[in-house]
Chimera marker file (.cmm) of the C-alpha trace (Angstrom):
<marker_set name="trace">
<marker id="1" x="63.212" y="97.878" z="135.279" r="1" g="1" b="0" radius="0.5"/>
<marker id="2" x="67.049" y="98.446" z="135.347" r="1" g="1" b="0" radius="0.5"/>
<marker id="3" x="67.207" y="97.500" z="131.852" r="1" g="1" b="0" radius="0.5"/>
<marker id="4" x="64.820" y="99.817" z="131.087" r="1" g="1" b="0" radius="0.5"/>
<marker id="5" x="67.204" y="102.587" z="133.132" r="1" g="1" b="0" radius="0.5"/>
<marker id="6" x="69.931" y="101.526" z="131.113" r="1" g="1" b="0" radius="0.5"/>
<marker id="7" x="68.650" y="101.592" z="127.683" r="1" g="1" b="0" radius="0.5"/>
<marker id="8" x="67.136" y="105.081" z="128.683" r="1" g="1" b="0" radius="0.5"/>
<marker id="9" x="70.887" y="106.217" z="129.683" r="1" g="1" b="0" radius="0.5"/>
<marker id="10" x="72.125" y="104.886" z="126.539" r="1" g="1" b="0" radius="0.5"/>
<marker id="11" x="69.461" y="106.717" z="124.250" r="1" g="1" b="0" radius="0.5"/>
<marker id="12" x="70.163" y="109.911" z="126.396" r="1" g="1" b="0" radius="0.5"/>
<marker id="13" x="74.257" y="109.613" z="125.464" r="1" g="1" b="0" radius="0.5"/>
<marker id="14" x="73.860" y="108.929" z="122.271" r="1" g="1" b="0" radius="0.5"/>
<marker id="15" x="71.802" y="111.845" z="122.113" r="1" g="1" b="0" radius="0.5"/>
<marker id="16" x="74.054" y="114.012" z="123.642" r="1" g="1" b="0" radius="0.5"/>
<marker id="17" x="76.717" y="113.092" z="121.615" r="1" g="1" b="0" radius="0.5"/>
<marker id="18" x="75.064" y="113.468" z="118.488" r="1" g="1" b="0" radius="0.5"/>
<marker id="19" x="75.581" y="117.678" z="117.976" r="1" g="1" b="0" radius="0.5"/>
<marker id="20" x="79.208" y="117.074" z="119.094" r="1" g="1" b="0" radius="0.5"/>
<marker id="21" x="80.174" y="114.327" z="116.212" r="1" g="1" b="0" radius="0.5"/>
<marker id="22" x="77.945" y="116.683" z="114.175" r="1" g="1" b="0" radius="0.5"/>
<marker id="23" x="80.137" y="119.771" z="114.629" r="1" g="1" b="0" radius="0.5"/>
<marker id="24" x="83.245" y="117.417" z="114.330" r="1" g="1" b="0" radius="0.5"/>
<marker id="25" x="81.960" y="116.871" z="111.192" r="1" g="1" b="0" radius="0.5"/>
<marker id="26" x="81.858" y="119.890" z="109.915" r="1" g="1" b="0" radius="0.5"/>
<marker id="27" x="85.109" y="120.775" z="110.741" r="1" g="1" b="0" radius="0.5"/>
<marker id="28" x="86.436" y="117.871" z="109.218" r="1" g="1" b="0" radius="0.5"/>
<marker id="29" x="84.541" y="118.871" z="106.163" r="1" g="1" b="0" radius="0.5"/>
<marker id="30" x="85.124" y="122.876" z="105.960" r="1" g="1" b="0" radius="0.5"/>
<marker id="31" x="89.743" y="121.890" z="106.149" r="1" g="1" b="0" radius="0.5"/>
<marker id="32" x="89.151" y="119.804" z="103.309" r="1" g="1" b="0" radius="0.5"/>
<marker id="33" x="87.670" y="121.970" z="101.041" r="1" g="1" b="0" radius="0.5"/>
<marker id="34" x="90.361" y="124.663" z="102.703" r="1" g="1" b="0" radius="0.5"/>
<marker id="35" x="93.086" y="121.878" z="101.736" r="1" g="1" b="0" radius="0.5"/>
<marker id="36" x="91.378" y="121.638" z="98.029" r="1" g="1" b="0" radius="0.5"/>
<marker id="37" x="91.353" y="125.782" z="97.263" r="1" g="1" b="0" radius="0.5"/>
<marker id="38" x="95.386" y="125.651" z="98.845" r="1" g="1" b="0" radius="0.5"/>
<marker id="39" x="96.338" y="122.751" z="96.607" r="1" g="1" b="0" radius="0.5"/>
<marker id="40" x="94.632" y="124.008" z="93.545" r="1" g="1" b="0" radius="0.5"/>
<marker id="41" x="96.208" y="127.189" z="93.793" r="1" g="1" b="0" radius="0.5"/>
<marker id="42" x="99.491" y="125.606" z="94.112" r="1" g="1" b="0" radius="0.5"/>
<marker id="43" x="99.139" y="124.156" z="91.155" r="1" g="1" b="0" radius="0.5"/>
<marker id="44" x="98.249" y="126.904" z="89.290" r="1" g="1" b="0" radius="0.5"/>
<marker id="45" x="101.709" y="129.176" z="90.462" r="1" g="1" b="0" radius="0.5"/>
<marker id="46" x="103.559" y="126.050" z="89.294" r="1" g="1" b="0" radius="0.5"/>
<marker id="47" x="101.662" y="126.346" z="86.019" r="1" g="1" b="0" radius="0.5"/>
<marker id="48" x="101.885" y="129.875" z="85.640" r="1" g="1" b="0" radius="0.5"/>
<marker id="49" x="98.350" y="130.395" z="85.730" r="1" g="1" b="0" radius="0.5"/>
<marker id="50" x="97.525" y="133.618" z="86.639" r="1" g="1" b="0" radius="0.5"/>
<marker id="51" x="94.069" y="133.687" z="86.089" r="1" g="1" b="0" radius="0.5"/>
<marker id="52" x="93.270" y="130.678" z="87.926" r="1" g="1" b="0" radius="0.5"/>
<marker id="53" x="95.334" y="131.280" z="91.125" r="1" g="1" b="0" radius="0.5"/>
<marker id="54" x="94.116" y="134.800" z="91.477" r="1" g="1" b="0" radius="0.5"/>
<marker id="55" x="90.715" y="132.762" z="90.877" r="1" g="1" b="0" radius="0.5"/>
<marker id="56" x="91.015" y="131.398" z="94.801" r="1" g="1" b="0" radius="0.5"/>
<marker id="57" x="91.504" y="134.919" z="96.126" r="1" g="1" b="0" radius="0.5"/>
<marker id="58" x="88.750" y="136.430" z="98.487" r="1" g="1" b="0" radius="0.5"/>
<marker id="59" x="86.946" y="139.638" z="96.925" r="1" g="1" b="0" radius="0.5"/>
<marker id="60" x="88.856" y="141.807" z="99.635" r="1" g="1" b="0" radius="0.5"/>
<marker id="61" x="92.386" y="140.538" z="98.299" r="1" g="1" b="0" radius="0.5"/>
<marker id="62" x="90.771" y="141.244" z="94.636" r="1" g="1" b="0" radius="0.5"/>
<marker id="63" x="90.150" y="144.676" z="96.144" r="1" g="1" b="0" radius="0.5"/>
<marker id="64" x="93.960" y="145.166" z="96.842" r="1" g="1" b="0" radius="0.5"/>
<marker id="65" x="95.173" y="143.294" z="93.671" r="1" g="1" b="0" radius="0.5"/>
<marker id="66" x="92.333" y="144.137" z="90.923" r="1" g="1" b="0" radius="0.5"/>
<marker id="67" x="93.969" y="141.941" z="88.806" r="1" g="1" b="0" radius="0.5"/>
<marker id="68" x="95.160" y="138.604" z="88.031" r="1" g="1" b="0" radius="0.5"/>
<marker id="69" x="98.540" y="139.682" z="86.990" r="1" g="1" b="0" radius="0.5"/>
<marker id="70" x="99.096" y="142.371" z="89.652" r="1" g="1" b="0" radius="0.5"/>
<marker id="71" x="98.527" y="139.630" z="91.988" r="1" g="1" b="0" radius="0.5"/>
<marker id="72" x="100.281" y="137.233" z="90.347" r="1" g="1" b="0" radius="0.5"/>
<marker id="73" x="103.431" y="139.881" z="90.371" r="1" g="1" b="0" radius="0.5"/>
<marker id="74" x="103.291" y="140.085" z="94.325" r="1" g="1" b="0" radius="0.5"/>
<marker id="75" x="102.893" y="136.392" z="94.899" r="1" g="1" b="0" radius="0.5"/>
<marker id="76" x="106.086" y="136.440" z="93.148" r="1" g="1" b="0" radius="0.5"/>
<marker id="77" x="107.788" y="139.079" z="94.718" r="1" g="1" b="0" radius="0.5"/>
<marker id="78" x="106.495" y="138.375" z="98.385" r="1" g="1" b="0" radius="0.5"/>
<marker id="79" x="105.583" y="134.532" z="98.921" r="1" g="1" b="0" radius="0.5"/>
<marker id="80" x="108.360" y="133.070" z="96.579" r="1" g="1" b="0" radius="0.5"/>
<marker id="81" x="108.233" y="129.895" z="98.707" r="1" g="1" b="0" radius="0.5"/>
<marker id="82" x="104.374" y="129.584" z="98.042" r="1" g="1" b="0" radius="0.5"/>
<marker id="83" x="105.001" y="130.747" z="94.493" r="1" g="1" b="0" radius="0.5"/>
<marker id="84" x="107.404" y="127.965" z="93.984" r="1" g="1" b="0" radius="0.5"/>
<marker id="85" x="107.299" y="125.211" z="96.818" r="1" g="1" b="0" radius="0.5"/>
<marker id="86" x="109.768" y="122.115" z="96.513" r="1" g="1" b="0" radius="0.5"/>
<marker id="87" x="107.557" y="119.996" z="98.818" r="1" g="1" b="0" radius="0.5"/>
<marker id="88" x="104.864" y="120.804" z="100.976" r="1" g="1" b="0" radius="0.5"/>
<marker id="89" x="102.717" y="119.526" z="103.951" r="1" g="1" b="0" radius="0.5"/>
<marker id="90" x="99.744" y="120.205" z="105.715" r="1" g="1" b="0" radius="0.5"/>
<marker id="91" x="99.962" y="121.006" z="109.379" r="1" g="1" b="0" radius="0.5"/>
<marker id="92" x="97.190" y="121.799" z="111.754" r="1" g="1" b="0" radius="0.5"/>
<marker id="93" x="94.193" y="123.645" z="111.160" r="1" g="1" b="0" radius="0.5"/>
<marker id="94" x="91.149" y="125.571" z="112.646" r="1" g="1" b="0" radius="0.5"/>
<marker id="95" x="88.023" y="126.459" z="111.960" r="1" g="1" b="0" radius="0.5"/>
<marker id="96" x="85.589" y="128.567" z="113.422" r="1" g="1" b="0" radius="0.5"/>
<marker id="97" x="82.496" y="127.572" z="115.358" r="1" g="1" b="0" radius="0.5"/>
<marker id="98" x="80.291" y="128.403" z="112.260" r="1" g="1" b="0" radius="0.5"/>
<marker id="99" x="82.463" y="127.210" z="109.936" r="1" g="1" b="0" radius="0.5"/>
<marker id="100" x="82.840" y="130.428" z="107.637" r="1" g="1" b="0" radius="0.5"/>
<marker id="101" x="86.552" y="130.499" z="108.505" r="1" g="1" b="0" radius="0.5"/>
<marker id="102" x="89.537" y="127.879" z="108.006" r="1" g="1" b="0" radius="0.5"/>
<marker id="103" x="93.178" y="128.814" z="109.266" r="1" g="1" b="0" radius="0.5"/>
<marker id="104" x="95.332" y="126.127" z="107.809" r="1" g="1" b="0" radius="0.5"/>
<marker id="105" x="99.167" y="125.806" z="108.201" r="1" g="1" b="0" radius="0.5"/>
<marker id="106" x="100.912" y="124.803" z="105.166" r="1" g="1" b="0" radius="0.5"/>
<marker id="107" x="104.910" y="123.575" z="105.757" r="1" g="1" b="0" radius="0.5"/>
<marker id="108" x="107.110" y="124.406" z="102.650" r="1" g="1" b="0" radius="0.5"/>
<marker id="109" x="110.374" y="123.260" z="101.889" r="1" g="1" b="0" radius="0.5"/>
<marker id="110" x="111.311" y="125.680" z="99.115" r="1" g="1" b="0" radius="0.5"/>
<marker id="111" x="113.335" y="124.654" z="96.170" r="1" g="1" b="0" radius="0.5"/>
<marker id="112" x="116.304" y="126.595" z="98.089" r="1" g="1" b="0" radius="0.5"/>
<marker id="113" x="116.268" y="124.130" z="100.699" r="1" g="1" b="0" radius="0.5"/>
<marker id="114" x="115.166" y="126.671" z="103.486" r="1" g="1" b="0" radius="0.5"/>
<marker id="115" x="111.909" y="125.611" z="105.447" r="1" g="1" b="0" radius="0.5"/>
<marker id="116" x="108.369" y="127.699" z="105.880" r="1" g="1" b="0" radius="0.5"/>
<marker id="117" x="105.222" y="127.781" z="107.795" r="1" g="1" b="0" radius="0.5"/>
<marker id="118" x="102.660" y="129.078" z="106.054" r="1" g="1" b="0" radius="0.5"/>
<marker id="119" x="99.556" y="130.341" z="107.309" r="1" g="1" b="0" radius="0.5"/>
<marker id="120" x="96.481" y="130.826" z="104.924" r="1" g="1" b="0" radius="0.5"/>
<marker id="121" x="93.086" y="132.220" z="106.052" r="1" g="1" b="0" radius="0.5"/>
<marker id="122" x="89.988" y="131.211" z="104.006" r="1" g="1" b="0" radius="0.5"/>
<marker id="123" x="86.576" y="132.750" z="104.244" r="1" g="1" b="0" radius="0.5"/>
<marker id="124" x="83.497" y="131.227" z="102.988" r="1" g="1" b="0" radius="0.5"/>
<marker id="125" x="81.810" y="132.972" z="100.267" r="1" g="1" b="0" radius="0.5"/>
<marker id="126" x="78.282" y="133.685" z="99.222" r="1" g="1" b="0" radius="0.5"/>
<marker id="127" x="78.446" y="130.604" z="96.851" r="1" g="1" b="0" radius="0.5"/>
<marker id="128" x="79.719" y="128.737" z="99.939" r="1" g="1" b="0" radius="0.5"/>
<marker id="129" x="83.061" y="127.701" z="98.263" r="1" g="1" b="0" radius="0.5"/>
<marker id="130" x="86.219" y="128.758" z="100.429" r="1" g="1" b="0" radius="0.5"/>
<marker id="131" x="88.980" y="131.573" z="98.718" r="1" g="1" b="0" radius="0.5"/>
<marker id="132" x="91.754" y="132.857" z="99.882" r="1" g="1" b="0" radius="0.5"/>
<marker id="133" x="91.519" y="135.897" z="102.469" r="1" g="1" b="0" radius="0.5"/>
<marker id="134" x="95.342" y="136.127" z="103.575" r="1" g="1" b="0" radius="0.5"/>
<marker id="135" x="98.719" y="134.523" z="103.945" r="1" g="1" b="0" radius="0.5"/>
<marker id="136" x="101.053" y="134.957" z="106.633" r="1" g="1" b="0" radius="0.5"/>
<marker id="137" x="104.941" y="133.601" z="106.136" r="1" g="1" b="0" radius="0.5"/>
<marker id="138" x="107.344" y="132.590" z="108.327" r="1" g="1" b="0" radius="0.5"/>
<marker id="139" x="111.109" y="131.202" z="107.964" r="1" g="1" b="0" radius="0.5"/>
<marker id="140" x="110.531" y="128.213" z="110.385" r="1" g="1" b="0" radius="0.5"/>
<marker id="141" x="111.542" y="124.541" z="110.814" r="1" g="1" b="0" radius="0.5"/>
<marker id="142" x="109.170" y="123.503" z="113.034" r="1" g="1" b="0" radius="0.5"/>
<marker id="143" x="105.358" y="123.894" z="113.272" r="1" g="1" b="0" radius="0.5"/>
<marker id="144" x="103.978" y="126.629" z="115.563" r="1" g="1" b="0" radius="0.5"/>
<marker id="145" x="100.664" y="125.705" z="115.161" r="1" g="1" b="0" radius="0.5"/>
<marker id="146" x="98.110" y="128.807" z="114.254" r="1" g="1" b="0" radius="0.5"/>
<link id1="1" id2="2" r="1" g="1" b="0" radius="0.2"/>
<link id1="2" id2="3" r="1" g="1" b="0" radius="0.2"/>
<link id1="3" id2="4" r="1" g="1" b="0" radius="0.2"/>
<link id1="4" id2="5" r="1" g="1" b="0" radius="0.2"/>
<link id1="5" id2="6" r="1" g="1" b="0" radius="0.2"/>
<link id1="6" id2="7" r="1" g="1" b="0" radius="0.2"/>
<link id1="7" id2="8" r="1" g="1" b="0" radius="0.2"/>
<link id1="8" id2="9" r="1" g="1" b="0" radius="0.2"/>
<link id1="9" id2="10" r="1" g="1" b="0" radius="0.2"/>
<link id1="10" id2="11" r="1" g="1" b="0" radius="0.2"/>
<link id1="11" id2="12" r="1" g="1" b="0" radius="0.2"/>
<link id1="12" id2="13" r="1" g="1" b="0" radius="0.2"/>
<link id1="13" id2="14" r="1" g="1" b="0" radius="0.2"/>
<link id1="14" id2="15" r="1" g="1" b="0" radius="0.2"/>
<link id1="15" id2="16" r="1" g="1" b="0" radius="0.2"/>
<link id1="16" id2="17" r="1" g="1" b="0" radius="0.2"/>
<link id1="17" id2="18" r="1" g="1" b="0" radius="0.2"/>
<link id1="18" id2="19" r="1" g="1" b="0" radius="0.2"/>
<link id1="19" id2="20" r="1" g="1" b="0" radius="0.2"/>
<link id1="20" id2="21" r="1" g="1" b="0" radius="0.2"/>
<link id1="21" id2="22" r="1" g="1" b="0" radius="0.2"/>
<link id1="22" id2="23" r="1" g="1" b="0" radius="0.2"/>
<link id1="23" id2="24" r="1" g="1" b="0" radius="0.2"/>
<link id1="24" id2="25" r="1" g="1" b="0" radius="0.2"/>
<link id1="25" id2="26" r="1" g="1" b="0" radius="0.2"/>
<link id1="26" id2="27" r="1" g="1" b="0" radius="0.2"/>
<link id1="27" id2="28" r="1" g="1" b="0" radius="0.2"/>
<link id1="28" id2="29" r="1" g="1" b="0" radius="0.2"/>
<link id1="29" id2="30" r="1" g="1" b="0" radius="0.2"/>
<link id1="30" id2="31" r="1" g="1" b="0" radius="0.2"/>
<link id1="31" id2="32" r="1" g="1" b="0" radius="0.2"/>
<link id1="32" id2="33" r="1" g="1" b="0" radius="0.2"/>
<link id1="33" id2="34" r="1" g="1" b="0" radius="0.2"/>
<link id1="34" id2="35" r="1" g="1" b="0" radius="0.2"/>
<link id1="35" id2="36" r="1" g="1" b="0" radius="0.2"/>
<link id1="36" id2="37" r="1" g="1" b="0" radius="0.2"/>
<link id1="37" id2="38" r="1" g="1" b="0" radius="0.2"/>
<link id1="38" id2="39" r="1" g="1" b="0" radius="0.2"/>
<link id1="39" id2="40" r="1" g="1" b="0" radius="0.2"/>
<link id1="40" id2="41" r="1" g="1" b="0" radius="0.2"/>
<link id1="41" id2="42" r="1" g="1" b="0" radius="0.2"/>
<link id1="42" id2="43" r="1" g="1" b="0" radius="0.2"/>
<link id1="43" id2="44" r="1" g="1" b="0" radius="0.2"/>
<link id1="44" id2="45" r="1" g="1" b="0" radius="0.2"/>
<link id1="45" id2="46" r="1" g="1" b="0" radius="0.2"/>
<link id1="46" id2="47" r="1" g="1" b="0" radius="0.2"/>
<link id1="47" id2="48" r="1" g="1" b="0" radius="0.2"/>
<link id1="48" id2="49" r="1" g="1" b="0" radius="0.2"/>
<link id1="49" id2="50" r="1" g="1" b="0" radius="0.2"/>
<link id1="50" id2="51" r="1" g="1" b="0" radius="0.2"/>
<link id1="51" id2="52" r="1" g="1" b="0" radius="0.2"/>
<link id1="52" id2="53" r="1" g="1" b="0" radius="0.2"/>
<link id1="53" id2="54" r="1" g="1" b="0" radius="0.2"/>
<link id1="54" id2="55" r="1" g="1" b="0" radius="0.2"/>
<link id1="55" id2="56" r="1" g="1" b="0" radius="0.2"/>
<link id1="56" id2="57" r="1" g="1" b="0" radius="0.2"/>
<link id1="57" id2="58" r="1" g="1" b="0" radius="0.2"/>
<link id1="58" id2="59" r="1" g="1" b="0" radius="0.2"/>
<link id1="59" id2="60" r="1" g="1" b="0" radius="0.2"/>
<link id1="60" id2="61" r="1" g="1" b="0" radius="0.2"/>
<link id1="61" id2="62" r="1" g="1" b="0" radius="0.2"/>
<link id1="62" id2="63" r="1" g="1" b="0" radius="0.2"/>
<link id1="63" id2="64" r="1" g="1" b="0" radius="0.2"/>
<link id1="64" id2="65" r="1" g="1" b="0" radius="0.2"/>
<link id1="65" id2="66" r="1" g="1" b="0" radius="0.2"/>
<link id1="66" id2="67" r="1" g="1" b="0" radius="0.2"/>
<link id1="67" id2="68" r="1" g="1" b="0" radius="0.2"/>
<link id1="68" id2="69" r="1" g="1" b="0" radius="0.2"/>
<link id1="69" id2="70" r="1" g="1" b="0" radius="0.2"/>
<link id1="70" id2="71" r="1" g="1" b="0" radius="0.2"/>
<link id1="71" id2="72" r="1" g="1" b="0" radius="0.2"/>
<link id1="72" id2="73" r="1" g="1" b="0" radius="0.2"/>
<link id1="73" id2="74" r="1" g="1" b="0" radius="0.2"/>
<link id1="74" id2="75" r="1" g="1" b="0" radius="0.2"/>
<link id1="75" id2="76" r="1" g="1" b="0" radius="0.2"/>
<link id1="76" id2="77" r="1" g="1" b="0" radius="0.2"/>
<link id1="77" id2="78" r="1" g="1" b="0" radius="0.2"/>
<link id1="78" id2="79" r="1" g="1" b="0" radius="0.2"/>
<link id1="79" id2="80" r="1" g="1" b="0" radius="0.2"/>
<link id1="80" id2="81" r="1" g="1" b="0" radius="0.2"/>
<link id1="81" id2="82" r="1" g="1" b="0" radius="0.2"/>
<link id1="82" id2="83" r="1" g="1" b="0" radius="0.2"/>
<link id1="83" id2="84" r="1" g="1" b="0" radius="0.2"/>
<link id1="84" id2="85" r="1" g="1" b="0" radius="0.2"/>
<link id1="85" id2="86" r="1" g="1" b="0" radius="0.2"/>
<link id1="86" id2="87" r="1" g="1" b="0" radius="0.2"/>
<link id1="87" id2="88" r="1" g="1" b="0" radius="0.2"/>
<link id1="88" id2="89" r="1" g="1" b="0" radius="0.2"/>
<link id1="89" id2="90" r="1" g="1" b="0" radius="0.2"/>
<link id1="90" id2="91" r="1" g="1" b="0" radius="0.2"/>
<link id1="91" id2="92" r="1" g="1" b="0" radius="0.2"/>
<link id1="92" id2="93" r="1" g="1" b="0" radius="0.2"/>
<link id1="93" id2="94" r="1" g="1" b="0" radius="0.2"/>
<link id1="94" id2="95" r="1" g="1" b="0" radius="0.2"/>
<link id1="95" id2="96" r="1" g="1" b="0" radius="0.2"/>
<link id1="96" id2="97" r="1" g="1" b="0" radius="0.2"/>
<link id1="97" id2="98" r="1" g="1" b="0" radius="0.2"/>
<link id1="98" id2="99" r="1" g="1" b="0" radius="0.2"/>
<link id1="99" id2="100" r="1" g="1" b="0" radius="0.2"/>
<link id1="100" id2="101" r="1" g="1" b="0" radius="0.2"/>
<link id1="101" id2="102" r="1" g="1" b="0" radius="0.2"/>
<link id1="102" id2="103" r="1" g="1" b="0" radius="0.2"/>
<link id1="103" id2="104" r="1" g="1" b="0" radius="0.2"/>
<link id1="104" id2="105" r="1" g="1" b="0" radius="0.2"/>
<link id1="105" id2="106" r="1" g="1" b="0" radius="0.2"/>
<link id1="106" id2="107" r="1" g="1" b="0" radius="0.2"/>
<link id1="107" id2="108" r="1" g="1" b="0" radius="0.2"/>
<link id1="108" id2="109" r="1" g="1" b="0" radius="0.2"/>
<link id1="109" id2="110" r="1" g="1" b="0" radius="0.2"/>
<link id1="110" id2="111" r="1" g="1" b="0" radius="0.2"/>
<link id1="111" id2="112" r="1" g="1" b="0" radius="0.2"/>
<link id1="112" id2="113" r="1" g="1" b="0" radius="0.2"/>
<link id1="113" id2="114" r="1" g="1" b="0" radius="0.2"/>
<link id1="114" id2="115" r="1" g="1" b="0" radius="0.2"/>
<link id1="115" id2="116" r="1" g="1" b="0" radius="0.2"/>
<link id1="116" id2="117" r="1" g="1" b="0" radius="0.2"/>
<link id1="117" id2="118" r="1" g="1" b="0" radius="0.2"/>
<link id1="118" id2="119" r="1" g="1" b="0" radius="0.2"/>
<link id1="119" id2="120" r="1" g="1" b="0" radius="0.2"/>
<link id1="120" id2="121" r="1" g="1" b="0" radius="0.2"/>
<link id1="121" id2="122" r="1" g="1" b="0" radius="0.2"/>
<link id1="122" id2="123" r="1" g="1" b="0" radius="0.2"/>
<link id1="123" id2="124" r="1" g="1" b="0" radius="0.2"/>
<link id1="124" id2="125" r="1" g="1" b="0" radius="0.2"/>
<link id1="125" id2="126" r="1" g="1" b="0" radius="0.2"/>
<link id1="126" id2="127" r="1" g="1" b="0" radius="0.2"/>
<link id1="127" id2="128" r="1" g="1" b="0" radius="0.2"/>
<link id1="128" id2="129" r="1" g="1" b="0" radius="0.2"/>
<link id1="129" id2="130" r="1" g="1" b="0" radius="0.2"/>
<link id1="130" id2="131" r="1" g="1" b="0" radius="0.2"/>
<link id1="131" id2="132" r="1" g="1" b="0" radius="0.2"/>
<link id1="132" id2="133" r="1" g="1" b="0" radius="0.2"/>
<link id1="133" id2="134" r="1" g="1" b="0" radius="0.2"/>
<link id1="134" id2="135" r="1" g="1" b="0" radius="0.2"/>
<link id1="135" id2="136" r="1" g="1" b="0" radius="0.2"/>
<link id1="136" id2="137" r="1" g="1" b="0" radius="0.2"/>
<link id1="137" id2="138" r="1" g="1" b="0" radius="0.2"/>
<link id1="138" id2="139" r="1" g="1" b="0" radius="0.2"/>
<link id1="139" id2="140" r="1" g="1" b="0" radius="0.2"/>
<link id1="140" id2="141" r="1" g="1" b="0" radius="0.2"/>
<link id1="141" id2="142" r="1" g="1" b="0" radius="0.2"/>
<link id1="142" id2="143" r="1" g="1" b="0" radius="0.2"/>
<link id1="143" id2="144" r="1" g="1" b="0" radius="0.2"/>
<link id1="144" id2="145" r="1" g="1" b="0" radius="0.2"/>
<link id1="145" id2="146" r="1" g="1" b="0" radius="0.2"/>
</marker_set>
């Protein structure tokens, strides 16, 4: 009979635990396609590639910058650091219960030796690929977490 208890119990956890390793999952999943879009767009402002970089912004920073080189010009302007990192890190991310929205710090040493946190916000899209839907930047050393 107790063995009976205790396989009962250990059905029961397991069951319990199931939705939690589940949503762990998803998380897990959702910041590595948020790494992917960040890296990939990297790549393309070290390539020069306008039209693909401005290919992993949202529809509402498309909105702002209707074009691929009027994006590319404030990417410039604004984010050199992300325009032209020396070497760069992940730090800590977040996503949101539902998983339509990754925050993911990004730590830059620029080229001019200063140091940056980066903060990108991705949205899911209709497709259900991840873009772009805002950058914050800030001259820092050490993580601050998001």
């Amino acid at each position: 009979m107790s063995m009976r208890i205790g396989v009962a119990l250990f059905l029961t956890a397991g069951l319990l635990a199931a939705p939690a390793m589940a949503q762990q999952d998803v998380k897990t999943e959702v910041a590595g396609l948020a790494k992917d879009v960040i890296e990939q767009q990297i790549a393309a402002f070290l390539n020069d590639d306008a039209t693909t970089a401005y290919s992993f912004a949202s529809p509402e920073i498309k909105s702002v910058f209707p074009n691929a080189e009027r994006f590319f010009e404030m990417v410039k302007k604004s984010y050199g650091p992300v325009y032209r990192p020396g070497n760069y890190a992940f730090g800590r991310h977040q996503v949101s219960p539902d998983g339509t929205v990754a925050y993911q710090e990004v730590l830059i040493s620029a080229p001019d030796g200063k140091d940056w946190a980066v903060y990108y916000e991705l949205k899911r899209q209709r497709d259900g690929q991840f873009a772009i839907n805002g950058v914050r930047i800030k001259r820092e050393t050490n993580s601050q977490g998001i």
